[in-house]
Each structure stands twice: as structure tokens, then as C-alpha cells.
PAKE-167347 format. One record per residue (C-alpha): residue number from 1; chain; x, y, z. Coordinates in nm, 2 decimals. Example, Ala and Ser with C-alpha at 12.3 -4.5 7.8 and 13.67 -1.06 7.14 Angstrom:
# residues 2
REC  1  A  1.23  -0.45  0.78 .
REC  2  A  1.37  -0.11  0.71 .
//
This chain:
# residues 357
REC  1  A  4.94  7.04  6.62 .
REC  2  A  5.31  6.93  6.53 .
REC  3  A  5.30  6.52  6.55 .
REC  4  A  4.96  6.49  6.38 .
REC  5  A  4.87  6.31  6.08 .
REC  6  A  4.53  6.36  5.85 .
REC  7  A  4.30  6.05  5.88 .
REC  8  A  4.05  6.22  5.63 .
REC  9  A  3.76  6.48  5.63 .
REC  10  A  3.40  6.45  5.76 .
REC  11  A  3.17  6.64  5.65 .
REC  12  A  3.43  6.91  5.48 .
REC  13  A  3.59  6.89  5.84 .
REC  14  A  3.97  6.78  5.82 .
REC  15  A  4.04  6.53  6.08 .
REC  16  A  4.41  6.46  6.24 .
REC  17  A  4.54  6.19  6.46 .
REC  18  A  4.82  6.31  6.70 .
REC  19  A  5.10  6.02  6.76 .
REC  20  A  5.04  6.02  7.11 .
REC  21  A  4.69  5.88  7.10 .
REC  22  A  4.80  5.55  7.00 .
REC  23  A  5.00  5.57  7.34 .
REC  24  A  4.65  5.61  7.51 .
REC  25  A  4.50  5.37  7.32 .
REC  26  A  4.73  5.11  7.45 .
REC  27  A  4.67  5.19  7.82 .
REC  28  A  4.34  5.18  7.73 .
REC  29  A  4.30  4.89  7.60 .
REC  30  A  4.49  4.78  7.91 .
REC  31  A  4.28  4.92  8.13 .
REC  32  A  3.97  4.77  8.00 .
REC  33  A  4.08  4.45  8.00 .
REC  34  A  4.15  4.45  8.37 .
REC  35  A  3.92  4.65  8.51 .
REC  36  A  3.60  4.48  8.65 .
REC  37  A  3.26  4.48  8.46 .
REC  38  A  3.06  4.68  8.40 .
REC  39  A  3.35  4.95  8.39 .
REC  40  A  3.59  4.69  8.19 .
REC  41  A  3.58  4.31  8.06 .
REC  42  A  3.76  4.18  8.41 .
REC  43  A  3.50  3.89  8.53 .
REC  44  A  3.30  3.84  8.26 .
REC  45  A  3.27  3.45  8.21 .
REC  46  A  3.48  3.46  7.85 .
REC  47  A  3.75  3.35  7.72 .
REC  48  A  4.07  3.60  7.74 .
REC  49  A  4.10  3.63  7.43 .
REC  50  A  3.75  3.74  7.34 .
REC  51  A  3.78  3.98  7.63 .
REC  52  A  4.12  4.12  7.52 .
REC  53  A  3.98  4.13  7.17 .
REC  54  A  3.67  4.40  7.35 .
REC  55  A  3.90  4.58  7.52 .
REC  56  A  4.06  4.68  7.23 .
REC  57  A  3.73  4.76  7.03 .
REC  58  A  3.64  4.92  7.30 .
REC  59  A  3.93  5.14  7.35 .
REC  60  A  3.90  5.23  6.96 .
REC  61  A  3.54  5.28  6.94 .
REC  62  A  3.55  5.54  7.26 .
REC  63  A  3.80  5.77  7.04 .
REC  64  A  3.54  5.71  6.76 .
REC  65  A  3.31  5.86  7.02 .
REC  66  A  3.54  6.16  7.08 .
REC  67  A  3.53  6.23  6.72 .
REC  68  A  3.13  6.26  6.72 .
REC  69  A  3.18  6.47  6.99 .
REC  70  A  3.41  6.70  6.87 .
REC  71  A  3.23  6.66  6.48 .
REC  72  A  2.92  6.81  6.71 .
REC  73  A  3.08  7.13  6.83 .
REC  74  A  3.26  7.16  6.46 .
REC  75  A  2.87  7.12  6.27 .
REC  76  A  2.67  7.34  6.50 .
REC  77  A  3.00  7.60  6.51 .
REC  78  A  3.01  7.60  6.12 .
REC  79  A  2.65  7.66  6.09 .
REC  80  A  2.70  7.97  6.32 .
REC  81  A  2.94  8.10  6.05 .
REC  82  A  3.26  7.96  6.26 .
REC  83  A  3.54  7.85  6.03 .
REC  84  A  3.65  7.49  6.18 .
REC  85  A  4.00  7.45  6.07 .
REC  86  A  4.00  7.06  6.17 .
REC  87  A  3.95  6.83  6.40 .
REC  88  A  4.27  6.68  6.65 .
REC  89  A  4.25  6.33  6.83 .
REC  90  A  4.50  6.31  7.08 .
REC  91  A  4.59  6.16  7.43 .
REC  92  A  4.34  6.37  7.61 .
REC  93  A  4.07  6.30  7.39 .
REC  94  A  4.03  6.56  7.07 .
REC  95  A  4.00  6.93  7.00 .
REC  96  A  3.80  7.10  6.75 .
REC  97  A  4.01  7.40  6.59 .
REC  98  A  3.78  7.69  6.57 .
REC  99  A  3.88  8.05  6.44 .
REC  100  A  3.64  8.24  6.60 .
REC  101  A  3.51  8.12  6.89 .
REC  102  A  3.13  8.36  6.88 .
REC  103  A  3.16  8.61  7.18 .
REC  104  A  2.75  8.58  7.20 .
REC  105  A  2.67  8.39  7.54 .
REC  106  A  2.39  8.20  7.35 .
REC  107  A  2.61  8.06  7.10 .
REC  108  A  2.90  7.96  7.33 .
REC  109  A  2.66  7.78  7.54 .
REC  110  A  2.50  7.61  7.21 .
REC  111  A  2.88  7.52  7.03 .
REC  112  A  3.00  7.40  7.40 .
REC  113  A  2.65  7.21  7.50 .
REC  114  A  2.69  7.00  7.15 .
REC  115  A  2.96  6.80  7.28 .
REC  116  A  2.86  6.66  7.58 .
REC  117  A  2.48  6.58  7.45 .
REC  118  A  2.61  6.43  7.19 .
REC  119  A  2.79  6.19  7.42 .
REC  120  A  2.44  6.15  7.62 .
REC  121  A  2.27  6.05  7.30 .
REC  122  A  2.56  5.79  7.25 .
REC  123  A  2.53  5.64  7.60 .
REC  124  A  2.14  5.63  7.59 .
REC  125  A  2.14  5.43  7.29 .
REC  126  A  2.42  5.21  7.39 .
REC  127  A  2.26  5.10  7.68 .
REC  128  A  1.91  5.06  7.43 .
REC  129  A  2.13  4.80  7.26 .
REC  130  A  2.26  4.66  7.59 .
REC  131  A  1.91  4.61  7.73 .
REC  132  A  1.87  4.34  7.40 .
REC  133  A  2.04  4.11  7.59 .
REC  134  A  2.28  3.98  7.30 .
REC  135  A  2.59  3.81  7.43 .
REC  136  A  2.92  4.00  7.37 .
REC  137  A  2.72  4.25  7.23 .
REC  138  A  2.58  4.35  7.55 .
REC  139  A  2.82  4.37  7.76 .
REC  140  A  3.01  4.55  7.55 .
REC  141  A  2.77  4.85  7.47 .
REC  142  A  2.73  4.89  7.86 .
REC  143  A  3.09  4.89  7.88 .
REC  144  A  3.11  5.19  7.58 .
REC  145  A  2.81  5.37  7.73 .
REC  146  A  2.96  5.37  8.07 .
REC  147  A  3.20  5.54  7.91 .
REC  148  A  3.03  5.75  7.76 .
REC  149  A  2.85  5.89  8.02 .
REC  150  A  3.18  5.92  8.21 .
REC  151  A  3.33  6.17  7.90 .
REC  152  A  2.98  6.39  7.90 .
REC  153  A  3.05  6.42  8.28 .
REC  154  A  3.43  6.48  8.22 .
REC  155  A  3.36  6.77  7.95 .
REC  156  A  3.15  6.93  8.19 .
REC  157  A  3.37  7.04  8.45 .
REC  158  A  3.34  7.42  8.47 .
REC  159  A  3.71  7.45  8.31 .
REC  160  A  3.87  7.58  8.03 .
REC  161  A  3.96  7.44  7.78 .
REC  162  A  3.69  7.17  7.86 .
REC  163  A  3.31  7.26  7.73 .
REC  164  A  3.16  7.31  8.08 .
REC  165  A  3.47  7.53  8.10 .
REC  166  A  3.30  7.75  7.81 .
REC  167  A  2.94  7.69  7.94 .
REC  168  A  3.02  7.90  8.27 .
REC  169  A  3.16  8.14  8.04 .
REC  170  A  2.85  8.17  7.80 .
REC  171  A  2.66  8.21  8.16 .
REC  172  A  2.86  8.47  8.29 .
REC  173  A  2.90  8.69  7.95 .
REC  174  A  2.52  8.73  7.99 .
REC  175  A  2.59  8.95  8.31 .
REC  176  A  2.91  9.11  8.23 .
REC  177  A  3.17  9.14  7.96 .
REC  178  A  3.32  8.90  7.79 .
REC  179  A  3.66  8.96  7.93 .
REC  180  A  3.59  8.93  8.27 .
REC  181  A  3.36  8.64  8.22 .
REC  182  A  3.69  8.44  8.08 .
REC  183  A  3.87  8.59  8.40 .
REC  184  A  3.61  8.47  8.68 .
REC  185  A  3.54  8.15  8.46 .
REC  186  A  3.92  8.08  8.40 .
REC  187  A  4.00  8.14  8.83 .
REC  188  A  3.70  7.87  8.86 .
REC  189  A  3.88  7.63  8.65 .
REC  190  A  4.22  7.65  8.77 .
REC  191  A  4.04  7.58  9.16 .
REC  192  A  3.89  7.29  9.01 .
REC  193  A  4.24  7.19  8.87 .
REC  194  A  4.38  7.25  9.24 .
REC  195  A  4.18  7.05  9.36 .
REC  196  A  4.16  6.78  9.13 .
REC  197  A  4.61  6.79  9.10 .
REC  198  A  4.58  6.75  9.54 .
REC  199  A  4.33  6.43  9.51 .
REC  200  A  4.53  6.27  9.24 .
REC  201  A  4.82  6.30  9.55 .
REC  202  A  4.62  6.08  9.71 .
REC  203  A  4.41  5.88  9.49 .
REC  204  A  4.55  5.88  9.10 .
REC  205  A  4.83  6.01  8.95 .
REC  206  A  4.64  6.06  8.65 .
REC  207  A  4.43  6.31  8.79 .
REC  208  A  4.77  6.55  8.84 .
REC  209  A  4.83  6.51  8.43 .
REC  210  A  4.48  6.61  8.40 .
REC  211  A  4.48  6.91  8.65 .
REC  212  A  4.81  7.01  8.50 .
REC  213  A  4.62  7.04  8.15 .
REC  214  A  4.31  7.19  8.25 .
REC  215  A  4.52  7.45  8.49 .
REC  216  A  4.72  7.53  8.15 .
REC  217  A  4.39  7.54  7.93 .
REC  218  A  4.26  7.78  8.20 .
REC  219  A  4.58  8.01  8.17 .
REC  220  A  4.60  8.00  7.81 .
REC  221  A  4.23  8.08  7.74 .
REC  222  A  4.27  8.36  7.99 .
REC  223  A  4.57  8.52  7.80 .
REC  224  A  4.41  8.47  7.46 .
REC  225  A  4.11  8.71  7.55 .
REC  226  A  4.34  8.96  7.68 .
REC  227  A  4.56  8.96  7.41 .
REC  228  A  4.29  8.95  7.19 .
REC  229  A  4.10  9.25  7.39 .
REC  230  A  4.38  9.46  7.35 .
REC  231  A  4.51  9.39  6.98 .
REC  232  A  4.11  9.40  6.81 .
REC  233  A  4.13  9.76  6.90 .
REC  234  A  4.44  9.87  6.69 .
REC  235  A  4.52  9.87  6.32 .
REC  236  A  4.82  9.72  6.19 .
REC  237  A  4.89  10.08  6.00 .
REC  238  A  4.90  10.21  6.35 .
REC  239  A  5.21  9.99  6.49 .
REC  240  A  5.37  9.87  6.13 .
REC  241  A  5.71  10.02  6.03 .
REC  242  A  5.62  10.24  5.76 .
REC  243  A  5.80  10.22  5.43 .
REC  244  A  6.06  9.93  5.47 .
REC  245  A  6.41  9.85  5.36 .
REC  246  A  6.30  9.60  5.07 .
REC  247  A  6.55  9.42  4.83 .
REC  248  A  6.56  9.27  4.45 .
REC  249  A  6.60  8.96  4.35 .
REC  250  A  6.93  9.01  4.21 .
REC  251  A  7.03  9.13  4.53 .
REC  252  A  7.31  8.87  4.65 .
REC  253  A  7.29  8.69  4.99 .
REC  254  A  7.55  8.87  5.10 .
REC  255  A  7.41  9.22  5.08 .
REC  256  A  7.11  9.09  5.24 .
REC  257  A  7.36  8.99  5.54 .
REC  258  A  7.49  9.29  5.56 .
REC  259  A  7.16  9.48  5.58 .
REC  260  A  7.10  9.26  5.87 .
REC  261  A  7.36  9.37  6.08 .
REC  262  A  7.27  9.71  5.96 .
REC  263  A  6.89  9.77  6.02 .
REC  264  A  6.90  9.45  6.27 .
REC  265  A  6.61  9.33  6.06 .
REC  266  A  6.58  8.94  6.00 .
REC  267  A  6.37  8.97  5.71 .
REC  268  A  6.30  9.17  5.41 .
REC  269  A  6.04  9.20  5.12 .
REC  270  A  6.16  9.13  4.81 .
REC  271  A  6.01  9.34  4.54 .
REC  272  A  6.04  9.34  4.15 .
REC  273  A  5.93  9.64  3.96 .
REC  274  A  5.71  9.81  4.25 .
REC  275  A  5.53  9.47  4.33 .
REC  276  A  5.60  9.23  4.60 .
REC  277  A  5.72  8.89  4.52 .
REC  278  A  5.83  8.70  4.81 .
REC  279  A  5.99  8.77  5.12 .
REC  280  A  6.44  8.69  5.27 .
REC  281  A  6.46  8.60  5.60 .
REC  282  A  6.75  8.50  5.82 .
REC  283  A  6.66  8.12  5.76 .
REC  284  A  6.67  8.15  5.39 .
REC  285  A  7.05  8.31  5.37 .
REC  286  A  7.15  8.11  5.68 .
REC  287  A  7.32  7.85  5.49 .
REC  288  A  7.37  8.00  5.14 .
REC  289  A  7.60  8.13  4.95 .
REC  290  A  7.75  8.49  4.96 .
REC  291  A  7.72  8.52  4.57 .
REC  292  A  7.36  8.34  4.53 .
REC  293  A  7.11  8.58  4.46 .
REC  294  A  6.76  8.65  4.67 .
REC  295  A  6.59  8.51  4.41 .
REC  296  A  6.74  8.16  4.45 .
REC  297  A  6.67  8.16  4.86 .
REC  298  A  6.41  8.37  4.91 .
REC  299  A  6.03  8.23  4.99 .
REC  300  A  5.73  8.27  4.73 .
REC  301  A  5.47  8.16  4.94 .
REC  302  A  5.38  8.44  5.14 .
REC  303  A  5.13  8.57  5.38 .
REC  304  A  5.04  8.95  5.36 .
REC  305  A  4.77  9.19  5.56 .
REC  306  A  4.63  9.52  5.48 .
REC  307  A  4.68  9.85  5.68 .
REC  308  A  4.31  9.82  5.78 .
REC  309  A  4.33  9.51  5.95 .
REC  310  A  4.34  9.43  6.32 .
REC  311  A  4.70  9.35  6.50 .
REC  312  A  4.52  9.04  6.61 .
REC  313  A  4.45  8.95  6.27 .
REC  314  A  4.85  8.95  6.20 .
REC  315  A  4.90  8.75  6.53 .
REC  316  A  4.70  8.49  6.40 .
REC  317  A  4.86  8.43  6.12 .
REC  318  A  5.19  8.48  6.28 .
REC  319  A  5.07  8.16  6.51 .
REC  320  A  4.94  7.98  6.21 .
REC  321  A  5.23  8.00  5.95 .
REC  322  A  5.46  8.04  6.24 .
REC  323  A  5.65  8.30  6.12 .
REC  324  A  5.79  8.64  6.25 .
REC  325  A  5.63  8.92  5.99 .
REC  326  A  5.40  8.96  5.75 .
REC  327  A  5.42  9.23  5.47 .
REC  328  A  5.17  9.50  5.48 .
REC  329  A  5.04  9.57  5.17 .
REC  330  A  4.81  9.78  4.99 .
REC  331  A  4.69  9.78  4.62 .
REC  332  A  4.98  9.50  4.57 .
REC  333  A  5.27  9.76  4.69 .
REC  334  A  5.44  9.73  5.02 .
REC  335  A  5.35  10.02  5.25 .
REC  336  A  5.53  9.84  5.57 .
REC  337  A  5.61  9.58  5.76 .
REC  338  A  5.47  9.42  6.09 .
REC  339  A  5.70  9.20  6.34 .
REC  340  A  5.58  8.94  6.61 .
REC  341  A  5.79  9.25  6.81 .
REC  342  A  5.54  9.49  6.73 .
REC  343  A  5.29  9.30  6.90 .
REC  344  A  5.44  9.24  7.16 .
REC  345  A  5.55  9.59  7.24 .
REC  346  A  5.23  9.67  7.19 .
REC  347  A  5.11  9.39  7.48 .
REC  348  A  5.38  9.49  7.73 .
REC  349  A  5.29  9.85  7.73 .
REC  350  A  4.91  9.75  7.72 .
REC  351  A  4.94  9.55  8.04 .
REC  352  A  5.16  9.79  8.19 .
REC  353  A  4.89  10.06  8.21 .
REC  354  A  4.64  9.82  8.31 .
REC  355  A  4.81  9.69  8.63 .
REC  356  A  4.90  9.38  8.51 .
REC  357  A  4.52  9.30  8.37 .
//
């Protein structure tokens, strides 16, 4: 997530903090310190500065909360097999980054239940500690397990991308395929977003920023499993560009331009005596010299696939590295070449046939 910064890792689990939660963590703050008790530290017979002290703690320790919750889903994912890339805490909370959500109902329920009881288990004790009747301390664990109650409810709205979201979609995936479960579970979500967007109209604009982001996590999910559907089932060898112009790296910049305009190709494998070293792409001639040479501009760090591998596999990393192609290679020679094009072609034509599904 572009803004983010790494905080650390937890349990081999890289966390991130996104720029924008410090924005929510002074409304927060804000929030809590005028709001009346027990949902804030408005009324309580302290000074202000104590209570504007709490509000801040509080504000903090609730995105400490949405870290166990998210570290939940991340622990019981990874001891599923699930490669957790890292962990996001941003102004709606935080995101766990899992590669492969598992497609088995009983799983999905399991990952997306995690969460939520782990927010449970933070309220109950929260409140143990309030019921100690300790000054301060009290009042402000019944503040944080208010709270905390509040995000376990929150997370389990029956929308994506929120767990309940995921939930209704482990439920349904018992009765019918997993496709149409993220269809009928994403249409749920985006009615609950309708209707959440028309009472924030009426009530709090916060609720339309919040409808607007479930509606979108609905959409996107939804897309994801179609496109995902329908690339699994092909083979890059099936779609590549067979045997592709490649260059040198004595080959100038200039010749590389001019293959551009040529072949209409924005990038091109660079191989040295049969092997593949790197790859030239319209960024890395952009602004050099006609005379350099490829081997001065070109990029090292590269990303191939195999023939054998799935088109979704090359749109992941496509979406990952952010780039346009990937090299197809095979025994360390370059048997083609696969282009974000290529999948997309292959999408268009997919959903053609299918009647827009």
C-alpha cells in the first residue's frame, strides 16, 4: 500500500503503518475526548487534562487492538498454509495481506471468525479489569471495551471486504460454488452499503465514507474471483508471445527505440550468450542516451514465470512488482514473453462469451 511505512514484524508478520492513520487517530482522539462516558471521557469528574491525556491512549490503544485483530486472521491463516505478506494499519482500521485466501468454506469461516473473537476476548477482559473499580483505570477499560465490542460488531457486517463479508461467503460456498457464493455474498454487501451511504444522509456523514468503501470492497472482491476463475484455467504457454524479439547488452538505446516503434513492444529481454540477464523497458531508455548501451539502463532485478504456470500467477506478480511483463522462461532460456495485454485480452473475450459474468 503506497504511503505506508514498516513499524516492525510480529511474529514473522511484517507490519506497516499507512500515513493516513495518524489522521484518524487525531479525530479520534478528538472524538473521545468529547463524547460522553461510557462511549468517551466527556463527564467524567477529571481534570481536562487527564481526560485529554485518555483520549489519546485510548485512541492509540484501539489501533493496537486492530493489530491483534488483524495478527489473529494472519496466525490462524499461516497455520492453514496461507502466505501473509504483512499486516496494513490504516484509516479504516487494518488489513491483513493474504495470498491465497483458502477456497474451503470451513477455513474461510475459521480465518474470517478470528478477527472478530479476538476483539470479543479483548472486550471481555477489558471490562474484567473495569469491574476492579480502580480510578482512571476503570473507566478507561470500559471506554476501550466499548469499543471493542463496537469493532467485533463492525467486522461482522455480511460485506466484503469486512470478515462477516467473508463469513456469508464461507456459508454459501458450502451450497454452491465458490464463484457464485462471492456473487450473492458481494450483491448482499453492496445492499448493506446502500443502505448504510442513504442513513449516513440523514444521520452521519461518516457512514457514506464507510458505505463507499465497503460498496468498493464488494466490487473489487467480486472482480477478483472472476478474474481469477477465468485466468487459473489457462497456462501462460497458451496466451505468451512465443519466441520474442530480445536484445544484447551492447545493444545501444537507440536501437532499442527504434525496435519500439517497430514491433510496438515497450520492453524487451535482454539476453547474453543464450541466458537471460535482465529486462529494457520504455522507462529505462526514456531519458537516456542514444549511444548508452542496454547494459547501462536496463533492469537486473527481474521477475520471470514458467510456461506451466497459471495466467493468474503472472497477474499477481504483474500487481505486486507493478510492472507490464514478465519473461517466460524455461531451463534459464527465454521461450516468450507475457504482457498485462495478454491478460486482458484474454478477460475481455472471457466475459464476452459469458454475458458479461
Amino acid at each position: 500500500m503506497n504511503g505506508s511505512f514498516k513499524l516492525g514484524r510480529i511474529a514473522g508478520i511484517e507490519v506497516r503503518i499507512h500515513i493516513s492513520l495518524f489522521i484518524i487517530l487525531a479525530i479520534l482522539s478528538v472524538v473521545l475526548y468529547y463524547n460522553p462516558y461510557p462511549m468517551g471521557f466527556d463527564g467524567l469528574e477529571y481534570p481536562e487534562s487527564v481526560k485529554a491525556v485518555l483520549s489519546v491512549m485510548a485512541a492509540i490503544s484501539l489501533f493496537t487492538a486492530v493489530l491483534i485483530h488483524e495478527l489473529s486472521h494472519s496466525i490462524l491463516s499461516m497455520r492453514y498454509g496461507v502466505t501473509v505478506k504483512g499486516i496494513t494499519l490504516f484509516i479504516f482500521g487494518g488489513v491483513a495481506l493474504l495470498e491465497n485466501i483458502p477456497k474451503e468454506p470451513r477455513k474461510e469461516i475459521a480465518i474470517a471468525a478470528a478477527g472478530p473473537l479476538a476483539s470479543i476476548m479483548i472486550a471481555v477482559i477489558s471490562f474484567g479489569i473495569y469491574f476492579l473499580d480502580i480510578p482512571i483505570i476503570s473507566e478507561f477499560f470500559r471506554v476501550f471495551g466499548n469499543f471493542n465490542i463496537f469493532l467485533a460488531a463492525f467486522n461482522l457486517i455480511p460485506a466484503f471486504p469486512l470478515d462477516g463479508g467473508r463469513i456469508l461467503r464461507g456459508l454459501l460456498a458450502s451450497r454452491m460454488s465458490f464463484v457464485r457464493a462471492t456473487h450473492t455474498a458481494a450483491e448482499i454487501g453492496k445492499m448493506f452499503a446502500i443502505f448504510m451511504g442513504i442513513m449516513g444522509l440523514f444521520t452521519n456523514p461518516w457512514l457514506i465514507l464507510i458505505a463507499f468503501f465497503i460498496y468498493m470492497g464488494a466490487n473489487e472482491e467480486e472482480k477478483m474471483t472472476l478474474v481469477e476463475n477465468v485466468l487459473k484455467r489457462i497456462k501462460i504457454k497458451e496466451i505468451m508471445t512465443p519466441n520474442p524479439v530480445v536484445v544484447t547488452p551492447d545493444t545501444t538505446v537507440g536501437e532499442v527505440i527504434e525496435l519500439m516503434f517497430r514491433y510496438k513492444h515497450l520492453g524487451y529481454p535482454v539476453v547474453e550468450n543464450g541466458m537471460l540477464i535482465g529486462i529494457v523497458t520504455l522507462d529505462d531508455v526514456a531519458k537516456a542516451s542514444r549511444d548508452a548501451l542496454v547494459s547501462e539502463v536496463m533492469s537486473r532485478d527481474i521477475v520471470t514465470v514458467s510456461p506451466d504456470d497459471s495466467a493468474f500467477d503472472a497477474f499477481k506478480i504483474m500487481n505486486e512488482y507493478r510492472i507490464g511483463r514478465i519473461p517466460v522462461v524455461e531451463n534459464g532460456i527465454v521461450v516468450g514473453i507475457i504482457s498485462r495485454t495478454d491478460l486482458m485480452r484474454v478477460l475481455e473475450i472471457s466475459e464476452a462469451f459469458s454475458g458479461g459474468r
